[in-house]
Legacy VTK file of the C-alpha trace (Angstrom):
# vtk DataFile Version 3.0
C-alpha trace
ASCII
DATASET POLYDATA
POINTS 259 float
-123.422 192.881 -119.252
-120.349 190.784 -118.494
-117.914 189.710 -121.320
-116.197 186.754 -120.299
-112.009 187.135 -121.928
-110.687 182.914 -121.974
-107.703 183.360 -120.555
-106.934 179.545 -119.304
-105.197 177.984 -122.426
-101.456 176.765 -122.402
-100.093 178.759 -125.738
-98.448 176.393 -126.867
-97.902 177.202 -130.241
-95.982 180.225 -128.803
-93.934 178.807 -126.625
-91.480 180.860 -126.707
-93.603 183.418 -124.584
-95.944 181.230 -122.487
-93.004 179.080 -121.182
-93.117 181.988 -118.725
-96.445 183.453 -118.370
-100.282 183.027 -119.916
-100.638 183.701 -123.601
-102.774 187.225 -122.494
-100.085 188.235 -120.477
-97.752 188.407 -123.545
-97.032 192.156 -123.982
-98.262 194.597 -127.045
-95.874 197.318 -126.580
-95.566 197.218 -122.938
-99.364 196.241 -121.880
-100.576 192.665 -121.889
-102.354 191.827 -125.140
-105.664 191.126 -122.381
-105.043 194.325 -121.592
-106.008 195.726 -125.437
-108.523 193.062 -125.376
-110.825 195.341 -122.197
-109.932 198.492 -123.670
-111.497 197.686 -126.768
-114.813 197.012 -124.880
-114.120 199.695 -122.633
-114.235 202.016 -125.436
-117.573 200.729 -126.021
-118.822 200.730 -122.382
-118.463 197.450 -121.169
-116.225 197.319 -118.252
-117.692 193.984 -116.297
-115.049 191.681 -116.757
-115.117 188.141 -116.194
-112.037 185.977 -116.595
-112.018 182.245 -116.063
-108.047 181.185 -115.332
-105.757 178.048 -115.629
-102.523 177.577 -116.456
-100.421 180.231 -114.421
-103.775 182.188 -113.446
-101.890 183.923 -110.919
-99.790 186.059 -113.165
-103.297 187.358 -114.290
-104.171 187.863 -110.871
-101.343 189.736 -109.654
-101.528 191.795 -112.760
-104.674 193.023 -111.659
-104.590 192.702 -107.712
-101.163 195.445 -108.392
-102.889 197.039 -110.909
-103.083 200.720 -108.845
-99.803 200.684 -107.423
-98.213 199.799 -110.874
-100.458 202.292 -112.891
-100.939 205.010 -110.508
-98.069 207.666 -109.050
-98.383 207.315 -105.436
-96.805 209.110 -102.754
-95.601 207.063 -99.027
-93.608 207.456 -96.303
-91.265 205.360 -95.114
-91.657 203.555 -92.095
-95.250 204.588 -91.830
-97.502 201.806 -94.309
-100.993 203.836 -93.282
-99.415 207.232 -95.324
-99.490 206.221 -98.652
-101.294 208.472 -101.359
-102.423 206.945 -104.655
-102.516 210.021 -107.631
-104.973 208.815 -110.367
-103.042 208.592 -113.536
-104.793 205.966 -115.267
-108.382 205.838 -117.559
-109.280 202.450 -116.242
-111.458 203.850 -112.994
-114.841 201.612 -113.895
-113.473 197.981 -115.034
-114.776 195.518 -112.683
-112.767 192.186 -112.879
-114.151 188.841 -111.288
-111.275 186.132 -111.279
-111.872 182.558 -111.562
-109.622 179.388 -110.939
-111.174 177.218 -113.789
-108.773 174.733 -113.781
-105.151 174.213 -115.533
-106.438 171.957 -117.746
-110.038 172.362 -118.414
-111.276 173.143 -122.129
-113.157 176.250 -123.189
-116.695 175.386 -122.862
-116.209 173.444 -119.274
-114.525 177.040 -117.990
-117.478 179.302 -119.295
-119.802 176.887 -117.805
-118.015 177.216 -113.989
-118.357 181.152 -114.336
-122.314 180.781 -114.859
-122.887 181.806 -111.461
-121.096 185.266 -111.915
-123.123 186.011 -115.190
-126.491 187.625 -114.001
-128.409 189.111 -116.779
-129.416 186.998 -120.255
-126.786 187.839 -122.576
-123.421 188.165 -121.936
-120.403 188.907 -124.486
-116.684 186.219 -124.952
-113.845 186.590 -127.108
-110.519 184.733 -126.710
-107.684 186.317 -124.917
-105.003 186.452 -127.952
-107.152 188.026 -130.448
-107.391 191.914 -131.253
-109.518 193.609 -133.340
-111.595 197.227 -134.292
-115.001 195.922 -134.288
-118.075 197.531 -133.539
-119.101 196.281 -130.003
-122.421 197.862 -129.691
-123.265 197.448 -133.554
-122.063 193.580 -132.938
-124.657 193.593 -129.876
-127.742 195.462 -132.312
-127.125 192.499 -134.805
-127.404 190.126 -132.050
-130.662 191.351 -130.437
-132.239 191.923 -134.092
-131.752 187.897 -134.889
-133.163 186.284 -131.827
-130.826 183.310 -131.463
-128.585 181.716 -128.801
-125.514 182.810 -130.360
-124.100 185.216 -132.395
-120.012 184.783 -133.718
-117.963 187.761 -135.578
-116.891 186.148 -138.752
-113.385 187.528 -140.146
-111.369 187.258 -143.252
-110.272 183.636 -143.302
-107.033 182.321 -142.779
-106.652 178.256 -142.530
-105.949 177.459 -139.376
-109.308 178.945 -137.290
-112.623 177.564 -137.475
-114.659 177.542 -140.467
-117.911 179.184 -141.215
-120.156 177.896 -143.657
-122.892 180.212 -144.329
-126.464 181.120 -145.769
-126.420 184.875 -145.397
-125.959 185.437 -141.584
-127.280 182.302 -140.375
-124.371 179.907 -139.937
-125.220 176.267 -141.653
-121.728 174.270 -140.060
-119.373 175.441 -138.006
-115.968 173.050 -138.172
-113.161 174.027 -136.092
-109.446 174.151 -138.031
-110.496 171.757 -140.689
-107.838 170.429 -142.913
-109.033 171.813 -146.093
-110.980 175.201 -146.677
-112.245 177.132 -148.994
-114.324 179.296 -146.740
-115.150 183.152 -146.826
-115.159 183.686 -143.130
-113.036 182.282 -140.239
-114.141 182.393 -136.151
-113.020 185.753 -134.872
-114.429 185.307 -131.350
-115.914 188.127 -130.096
-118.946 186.141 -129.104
-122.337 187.115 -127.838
-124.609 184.660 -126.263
-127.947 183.971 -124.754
-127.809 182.124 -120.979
-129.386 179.018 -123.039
-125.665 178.305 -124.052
-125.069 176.864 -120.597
-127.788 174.218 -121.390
-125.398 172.470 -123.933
-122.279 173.132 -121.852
-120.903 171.245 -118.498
-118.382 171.640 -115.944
-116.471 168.520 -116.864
-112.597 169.097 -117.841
-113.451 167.710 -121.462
-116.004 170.258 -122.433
-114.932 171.867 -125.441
-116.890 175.015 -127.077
-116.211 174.710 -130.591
-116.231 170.840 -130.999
-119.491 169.904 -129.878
-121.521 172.979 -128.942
-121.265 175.425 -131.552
-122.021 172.481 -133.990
-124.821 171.389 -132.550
-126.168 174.794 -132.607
-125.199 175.590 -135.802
-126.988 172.341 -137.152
-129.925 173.764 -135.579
-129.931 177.291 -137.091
-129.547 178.752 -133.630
-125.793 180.209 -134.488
-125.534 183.822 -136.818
-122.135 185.452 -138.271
-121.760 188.978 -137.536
-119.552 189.817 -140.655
-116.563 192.254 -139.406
-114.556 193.738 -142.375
-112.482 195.660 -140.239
-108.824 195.086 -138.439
-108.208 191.448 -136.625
-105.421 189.663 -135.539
-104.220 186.900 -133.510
-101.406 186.303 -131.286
-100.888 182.391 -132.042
-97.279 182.319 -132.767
-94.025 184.028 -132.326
-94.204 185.669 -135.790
-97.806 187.407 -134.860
-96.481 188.770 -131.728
-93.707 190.686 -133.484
-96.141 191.579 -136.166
-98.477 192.904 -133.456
-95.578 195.041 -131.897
-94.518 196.313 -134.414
-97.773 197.773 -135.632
-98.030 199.257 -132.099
-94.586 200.443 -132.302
-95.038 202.265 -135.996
-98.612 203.653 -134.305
-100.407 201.528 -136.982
-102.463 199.816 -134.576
-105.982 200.118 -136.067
-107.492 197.786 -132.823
-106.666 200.703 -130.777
-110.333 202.196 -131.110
-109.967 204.312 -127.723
LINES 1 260
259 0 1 2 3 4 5 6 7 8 9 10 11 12 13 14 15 16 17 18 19 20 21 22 23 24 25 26 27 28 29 30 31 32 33 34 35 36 37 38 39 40 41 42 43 44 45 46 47 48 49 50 51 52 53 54 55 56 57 58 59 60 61 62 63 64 65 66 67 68 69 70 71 72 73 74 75 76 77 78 79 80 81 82 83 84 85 86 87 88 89 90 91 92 93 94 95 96 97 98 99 100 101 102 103 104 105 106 107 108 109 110 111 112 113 114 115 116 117 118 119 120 121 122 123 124 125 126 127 128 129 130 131 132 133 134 135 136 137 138 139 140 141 142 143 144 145 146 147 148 149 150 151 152 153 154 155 156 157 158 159 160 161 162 163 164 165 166 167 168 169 170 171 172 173 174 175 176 177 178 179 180 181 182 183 184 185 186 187 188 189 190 191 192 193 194 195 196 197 198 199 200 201 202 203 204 205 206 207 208 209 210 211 212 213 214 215 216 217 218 219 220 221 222 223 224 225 226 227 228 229 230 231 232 233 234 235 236 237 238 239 240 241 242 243 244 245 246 247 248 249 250 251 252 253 254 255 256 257 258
């Protein structure tokens, strides 16, 4: 199953950071927050990756591209390029990582709709690249199957600048994206799984959004569930998150680090 990781977004609420690179490239101790982001469904067997780029993709693909050489200790000789000897030092031996220019300036839904091609099966999992958390991956994937519709979202303790959840048990009645005022019990997490029928309400065009637009429609037609997560989350939207973040990591209080 793949799990599609947005990492196309410009950051710019933390500018300080993504004046130089992609918001997932920002570092949690010294490993790319995207990096955290796989491990966590690594941990839970899910190593197809799938990650739709745009503003400096190419950081992202370098990261990756170097990945063995950076990660590995390797052995060469000088003046002889065909002797070189990789020594596996690293647990990330089974991640498979498709790469895909989506556009610098293309919203959310009009990038998961240009990766259709590389999703095969009928479900696939997304989550934003900036957000961390200890959920359940395979109990979020049970809850999922059990309900039967297109899509289901991890709802998280609310905080009032993320997208609102209004809700009837699991079943989402609205979804509304950063309103201005809330009072709501559960905010959008990410850490998305959807049926293929999500491409139906999605197109390639620059202006497609996710949130505004699809996930409201869907929710106004009951086809949208909350997967409640009570655990650990956090995102990396501003300066003061990022040294929040690090410093958890740094004190070994990360409770996202599940592996």
């Amino acid at each position: 199953m793949e799990v599609i990781i947005l990492c196309g977004g410009l950051g710019t609420r933390l500018r300080e950071e993504t004046e130089f690179r992609p918001k997932p490239m920002v570092n949690i101790g010294s490993r790319p927050i995207l990096w955290h982001i796989m491990k966590t469904y690594a941990h839970y067997g899910h190593t197809d990756f799938l990650l739709p780029l745009g503003y400096k993709g190419e950081m992202i693909r370098d990261y990756f591209v170097n990945y063995e050489w950076m990660n590995n200790d390797i052995t060469l000789e000088l003046g002889n390029r065909a002797n070189v000897c990789m020594h596996g030092c690293h647990e990330e031996t089974d991640w498979r990582i498709t790469m895909s220019n989506t556009g610098q300036h293309t919203l959310k839904g009009g990038r998961i709709k240009r990766v259709e091609k590389y999703v095969k099966g009928d479900t696939f999992m997304l989550t934003y690249g900036d957000g961390v958390a200890n959920i359940d991956i395979n109990a979020l994937l049970d809850f999922h199957h059990s309900h039967g519709k297109i899509v289901t979202v991890s709802g998280v303790n609310p905080a009032q600048r993320f997208g609102e959840l209004k809700t009837d048990g699991d079943r989402v009645l609205a979804f509304q994206e950063k309103p201005v005022h809330t009072t709501c019990e559960l905010i959008n997490g990410g850490y998305f799984v959807f049926d293929r029928k999500i491409f139906d309400y999605l197109t390639p065009d620059e202006d497609c959004d996710l949130e505004y637009g699809p996930l409201e429609k869907l929710a106004a037609k009951g086809e949208l569930m909350v997967y409640r997560h009570e655990g650990f989350w956090a995102c990396m939207d501003t300066l003061r998150d990022t040294e929040h973040l690090n410093r958890l990591w740094d004190q070994n209080k990360a409770e996202w680090k599940v592996w």
